[in-house]
C-alpha positions as CSV (number, residue, x, y, z in Angstrom):
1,X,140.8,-8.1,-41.2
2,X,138.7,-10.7,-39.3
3,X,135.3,-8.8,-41.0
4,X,136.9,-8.7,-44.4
5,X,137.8,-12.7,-44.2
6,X,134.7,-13.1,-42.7
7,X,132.6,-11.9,-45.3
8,X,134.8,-13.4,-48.0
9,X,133.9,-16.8,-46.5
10,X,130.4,-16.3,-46.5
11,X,130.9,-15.1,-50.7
12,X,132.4,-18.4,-51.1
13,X,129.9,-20.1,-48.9
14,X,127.0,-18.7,-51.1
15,X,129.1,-18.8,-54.4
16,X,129.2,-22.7,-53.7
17,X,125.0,-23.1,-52.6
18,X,124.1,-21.1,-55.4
19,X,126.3,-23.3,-58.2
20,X,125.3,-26.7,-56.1
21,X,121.6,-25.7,-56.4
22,X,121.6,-24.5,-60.0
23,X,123.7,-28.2,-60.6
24,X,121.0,-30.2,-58.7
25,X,118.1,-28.0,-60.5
26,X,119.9,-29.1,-64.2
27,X,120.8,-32.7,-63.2
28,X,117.5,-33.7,-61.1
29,X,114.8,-36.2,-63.1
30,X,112.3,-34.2,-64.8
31,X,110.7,-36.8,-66.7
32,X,107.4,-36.3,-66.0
33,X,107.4,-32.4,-65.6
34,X,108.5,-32.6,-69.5
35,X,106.0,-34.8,-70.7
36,X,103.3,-32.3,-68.7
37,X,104.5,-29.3,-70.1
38,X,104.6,-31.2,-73.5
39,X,101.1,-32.4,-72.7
40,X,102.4,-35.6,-74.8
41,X,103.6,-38.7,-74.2
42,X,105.4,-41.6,-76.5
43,X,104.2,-44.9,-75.5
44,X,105.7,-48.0,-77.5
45,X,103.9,-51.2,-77.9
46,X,104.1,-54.8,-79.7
47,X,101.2,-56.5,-81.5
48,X,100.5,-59.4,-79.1
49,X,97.0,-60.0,-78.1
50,X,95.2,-59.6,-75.9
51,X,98.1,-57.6,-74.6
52,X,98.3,-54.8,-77.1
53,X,96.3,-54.6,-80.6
54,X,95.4,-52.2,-83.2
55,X,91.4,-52.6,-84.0
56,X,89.7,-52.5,-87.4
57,X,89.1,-48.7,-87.1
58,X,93.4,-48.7,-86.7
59,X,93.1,-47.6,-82.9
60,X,96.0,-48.7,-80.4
61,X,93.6,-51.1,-77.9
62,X,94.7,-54.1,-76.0
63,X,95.0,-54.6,-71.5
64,X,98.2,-52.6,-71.2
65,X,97.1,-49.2,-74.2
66,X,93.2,-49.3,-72.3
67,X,95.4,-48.8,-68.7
68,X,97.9,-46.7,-70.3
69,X,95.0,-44.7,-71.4
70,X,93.0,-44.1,-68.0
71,X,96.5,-43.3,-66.0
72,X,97.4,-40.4,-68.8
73,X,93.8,-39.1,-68.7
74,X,94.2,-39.2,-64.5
75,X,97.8,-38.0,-64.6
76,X,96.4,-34.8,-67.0
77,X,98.6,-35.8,-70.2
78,X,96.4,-34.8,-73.2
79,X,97.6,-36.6,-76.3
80,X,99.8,-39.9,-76.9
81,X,102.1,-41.4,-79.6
82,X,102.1,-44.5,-80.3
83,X,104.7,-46.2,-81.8
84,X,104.6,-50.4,-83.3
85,X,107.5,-52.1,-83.2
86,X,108.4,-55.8,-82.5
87,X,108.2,-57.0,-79.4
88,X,112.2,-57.5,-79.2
89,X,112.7,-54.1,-79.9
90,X,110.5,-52.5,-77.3
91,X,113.8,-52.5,-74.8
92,X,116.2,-51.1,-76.9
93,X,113.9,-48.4,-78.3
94,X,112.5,-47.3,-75.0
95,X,116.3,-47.2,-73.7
96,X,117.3,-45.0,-76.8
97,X,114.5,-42.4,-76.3
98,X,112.5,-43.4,-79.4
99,X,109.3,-43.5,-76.7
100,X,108.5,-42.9,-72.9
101,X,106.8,-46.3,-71.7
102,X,106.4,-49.5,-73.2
103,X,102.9,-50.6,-73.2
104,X,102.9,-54.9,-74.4
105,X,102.3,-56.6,-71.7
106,X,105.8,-57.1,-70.6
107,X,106.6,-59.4,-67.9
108,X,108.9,-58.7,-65.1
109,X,112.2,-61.0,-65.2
110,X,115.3,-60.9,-64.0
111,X,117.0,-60.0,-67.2
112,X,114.6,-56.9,-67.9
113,X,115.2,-55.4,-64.7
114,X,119.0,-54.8,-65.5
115,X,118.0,-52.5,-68.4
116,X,114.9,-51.1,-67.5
117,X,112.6,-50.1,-64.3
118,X,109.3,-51.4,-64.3
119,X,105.5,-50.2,-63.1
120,X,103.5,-52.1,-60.4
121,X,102.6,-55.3,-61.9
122,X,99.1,-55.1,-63.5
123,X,97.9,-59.1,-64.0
124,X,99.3,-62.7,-63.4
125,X,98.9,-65.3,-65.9
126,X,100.2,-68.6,-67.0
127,X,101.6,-70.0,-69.9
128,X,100.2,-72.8,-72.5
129,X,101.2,-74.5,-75.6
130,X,99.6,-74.7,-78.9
131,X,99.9,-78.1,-81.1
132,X,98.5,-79.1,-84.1
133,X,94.8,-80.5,-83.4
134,X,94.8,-84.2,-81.9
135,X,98.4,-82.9,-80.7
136,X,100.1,-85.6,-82.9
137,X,103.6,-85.6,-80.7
138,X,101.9,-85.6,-77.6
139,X,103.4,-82.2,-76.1
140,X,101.8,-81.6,-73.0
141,X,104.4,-79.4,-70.9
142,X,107.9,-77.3,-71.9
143,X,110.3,-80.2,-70.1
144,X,111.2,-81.6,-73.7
145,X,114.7,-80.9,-73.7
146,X,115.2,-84.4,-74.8
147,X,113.3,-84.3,-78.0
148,X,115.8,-82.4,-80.2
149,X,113.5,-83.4,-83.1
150,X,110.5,-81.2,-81.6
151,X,110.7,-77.3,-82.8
152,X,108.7,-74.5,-81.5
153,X,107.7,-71.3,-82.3
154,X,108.0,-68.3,-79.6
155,X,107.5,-64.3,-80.0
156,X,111.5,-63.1,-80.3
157,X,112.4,-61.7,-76.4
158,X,109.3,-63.3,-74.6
159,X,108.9,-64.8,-71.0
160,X,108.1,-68.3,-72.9
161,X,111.4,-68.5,-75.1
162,X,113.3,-67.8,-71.9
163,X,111.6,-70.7,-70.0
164,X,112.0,-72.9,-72.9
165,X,116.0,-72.6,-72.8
166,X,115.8,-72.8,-69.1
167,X,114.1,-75.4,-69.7
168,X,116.6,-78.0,-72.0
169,X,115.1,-76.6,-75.4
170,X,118.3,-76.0,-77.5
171,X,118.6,-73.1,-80.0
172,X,118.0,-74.6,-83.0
173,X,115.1,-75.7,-81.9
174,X,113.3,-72.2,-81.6
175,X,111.6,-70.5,-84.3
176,X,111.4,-67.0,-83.7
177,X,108.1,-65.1,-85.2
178,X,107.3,-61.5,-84.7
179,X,103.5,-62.3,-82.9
180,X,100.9,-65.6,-82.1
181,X,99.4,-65.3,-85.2
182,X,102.7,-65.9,-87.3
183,X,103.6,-68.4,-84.9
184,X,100.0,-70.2,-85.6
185,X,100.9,-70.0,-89.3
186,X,104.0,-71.7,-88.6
187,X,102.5,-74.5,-87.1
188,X,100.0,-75.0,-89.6
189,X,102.3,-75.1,-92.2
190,X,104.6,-77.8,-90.4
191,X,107.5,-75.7,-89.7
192,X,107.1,-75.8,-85.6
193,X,105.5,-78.5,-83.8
194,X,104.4,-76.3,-81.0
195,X,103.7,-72.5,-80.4
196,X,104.8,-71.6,-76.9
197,X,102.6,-68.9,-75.8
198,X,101.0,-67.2,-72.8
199,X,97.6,-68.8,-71.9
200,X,95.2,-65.1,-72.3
201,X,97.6,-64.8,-75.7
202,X,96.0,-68.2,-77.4
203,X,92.7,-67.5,-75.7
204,X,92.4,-64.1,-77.5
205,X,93.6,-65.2,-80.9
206,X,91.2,-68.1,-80.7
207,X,88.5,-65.6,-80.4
208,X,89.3,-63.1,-83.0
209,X,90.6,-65.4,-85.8
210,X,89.7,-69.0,-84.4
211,X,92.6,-71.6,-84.4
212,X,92.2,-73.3,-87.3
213,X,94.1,-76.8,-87.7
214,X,95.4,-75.9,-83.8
215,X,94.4,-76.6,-80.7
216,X,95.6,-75.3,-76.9
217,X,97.0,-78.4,-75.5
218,X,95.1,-79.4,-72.2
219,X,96.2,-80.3,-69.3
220,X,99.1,-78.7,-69.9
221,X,101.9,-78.6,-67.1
222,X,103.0,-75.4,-66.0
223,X,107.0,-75.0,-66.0
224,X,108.7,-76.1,-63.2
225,X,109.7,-73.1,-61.1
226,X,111.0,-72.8,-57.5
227,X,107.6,-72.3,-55.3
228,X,109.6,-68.6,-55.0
229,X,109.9,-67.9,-58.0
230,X,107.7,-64.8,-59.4
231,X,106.9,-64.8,-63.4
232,X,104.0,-64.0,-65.3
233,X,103.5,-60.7,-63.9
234,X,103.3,-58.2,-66.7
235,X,103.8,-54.3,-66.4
236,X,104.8,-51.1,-67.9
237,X,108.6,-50.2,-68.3
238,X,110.0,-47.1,-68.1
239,X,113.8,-46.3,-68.5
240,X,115.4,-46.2,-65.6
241,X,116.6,-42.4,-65.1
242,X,113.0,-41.7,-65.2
243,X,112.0,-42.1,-61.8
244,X,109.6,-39.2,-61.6
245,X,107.6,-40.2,-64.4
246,X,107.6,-44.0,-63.3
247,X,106.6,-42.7,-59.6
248,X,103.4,-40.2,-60.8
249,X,102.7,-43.4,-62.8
250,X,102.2,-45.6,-60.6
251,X,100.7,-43.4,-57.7
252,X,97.4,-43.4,-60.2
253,X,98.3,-47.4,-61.0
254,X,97.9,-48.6,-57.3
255,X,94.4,-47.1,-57.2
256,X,93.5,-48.6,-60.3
257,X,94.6,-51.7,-60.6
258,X,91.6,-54.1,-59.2
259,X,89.3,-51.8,-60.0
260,X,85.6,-52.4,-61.7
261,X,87.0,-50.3,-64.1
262,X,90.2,-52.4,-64.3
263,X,87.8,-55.8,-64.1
264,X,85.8,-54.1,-67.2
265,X,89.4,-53.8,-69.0
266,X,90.6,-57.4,-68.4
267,X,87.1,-58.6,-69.2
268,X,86.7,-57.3,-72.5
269,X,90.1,-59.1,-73.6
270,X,89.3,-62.2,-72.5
271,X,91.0,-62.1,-69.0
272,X,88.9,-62.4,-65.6
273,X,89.8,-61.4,-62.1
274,X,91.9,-64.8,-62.2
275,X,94.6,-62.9,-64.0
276,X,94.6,-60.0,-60.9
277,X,98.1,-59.8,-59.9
278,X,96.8,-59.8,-56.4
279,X,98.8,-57.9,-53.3
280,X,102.5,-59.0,-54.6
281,X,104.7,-55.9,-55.3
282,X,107.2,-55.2,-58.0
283,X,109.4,-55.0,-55.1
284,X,109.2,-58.7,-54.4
285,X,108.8,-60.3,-57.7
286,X,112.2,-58.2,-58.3
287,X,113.9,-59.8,-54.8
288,X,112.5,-63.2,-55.6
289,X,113.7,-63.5,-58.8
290,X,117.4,-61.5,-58.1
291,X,118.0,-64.6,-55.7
292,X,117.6,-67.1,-58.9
């Protein structure tokens, strides 16, 4: 009796491994074991130079594709989709499976980080306004919460039309426009008085199209942030169940980033070693800004 209950114990014992292993093989992340076997990957992206940009030959280009690009060809992925949407959409999109990894020049905030996981952060950079020339209201920082009769023009779901409502700006206020160069066109056209944008954003469209009756406000006054606060550091985003992917990412990222390759990147779209994001982690941008 003892050898038969034995053994039956040891049949349950095994029944149970064997159905909790075949459970964890189903259920574990996969992500990037997919897109290798695929040899494919979906990357999403938003027209917002110098960020990301289709060129005249109708090639996906821009800081985050170029990186995107040299971590696929590392990581042994052989093709990528792209896929253009506006810059608002990116989130939702990625979240619903429509592509992999968003490729824009995201930054990391607060909000973002509830609904999606991001890469190591890949460059720093600061914001700046654009006004009509002379700057005819005298706009020289975002603190104009006051002024109700001042309007301005931000990309829909960027860092900037956060900091602006953060900053006193009320809604109506806010024009939302799709990318810089329809936010340049609203200005010249007297909808907005002011196009809040990120400073290698304005730089960049300044060099491929020029700026027209505009003008990048100098001397501009960064917005006021607590001396811990961490924003301006842009990276890829990746959904959140799809840690795998996210981790083989970034192994090839960490090596990359700083670079003379990387340098050669941010030097051909206007940004310099300035805009390095330097030895901060996405660790502690996350825990800087979670306390805010």
């Amino acid at each position: 009796m003892n050898f038969l209950a034995n053994k039956k114990a040891i049949l349950v014992f095994l029944s149970i491994t064997f159905l909790a292993s075949v459970l964890i093989y189903i259920t574990r992340d996969r992500s990037f074991e997919q897109i290798k076997r695929n040899e494919v990957i979906r990357i999403g992206y938003a027209v917002e130079p110098p960020y990301a940009m289709v060129d005249k030959n109708g090639d996906v280009t821009g800081e985050s594709p170029e990186i995107a690009k040299r971590i696929c060809a590392e990581l042994g992925i052989k093709k990528i989709e792209w896929f253009q949407t506006d810059f608002n959409s990116l989130i939702p999109q990625l979240i619903s499976g429509r592509f992999d990894v968003i490729a824009a020049g995201m930054f990391i905030t607060k909000e973002r980080t509830k609904k999606i996981n991001f890469s190591e952060p890949t460059f720093h950079v600061k914001q700046a306004l654009l006004v009509l020339e002379g700057n005819p209201k005298e706009l020289f920082s975002y603190q104009i919460g006051s002024m109700h009769n001042i309007k301005y023009a931000v990309i829909k779901g960027s860092i900037e039309e956060m900091i602006l409502l953060k900053n006193g700006v009320f809604e109506e206020q806010l024009i939302r426009v799709p990318d810089a160069v329809s936010g340049k066109a609203a200005l010249e056209s007297g909808l907005v008085d002011g196009v809040a944008l990120s400073q290698p954003a304005i730089t960049q469209m300044a060099a491929a199209i020029g700026l027209g009756k505009a003008e990048i406000v100098k001397n501009f006054e960064q917005p006021p942030i607590d001396p811990d606060e961490k924003m301006g550091y842009g990276a890829f985003g990746f959904r959140t169940n799809d840690v795998e992917l996210l981790d083989s990412w970034n192994a090839v990222l960490n090596k990359f980033i700083g670079s003379n390759q990387h340098l050669k990147i941010l030097n051909a779209f206007g940004l310099t070693k300035d805009e390095l994001p330097g030895n901060i982690s996405k660790k502690e941008i996350i825990l800087k800004n979670e306390n805010k």
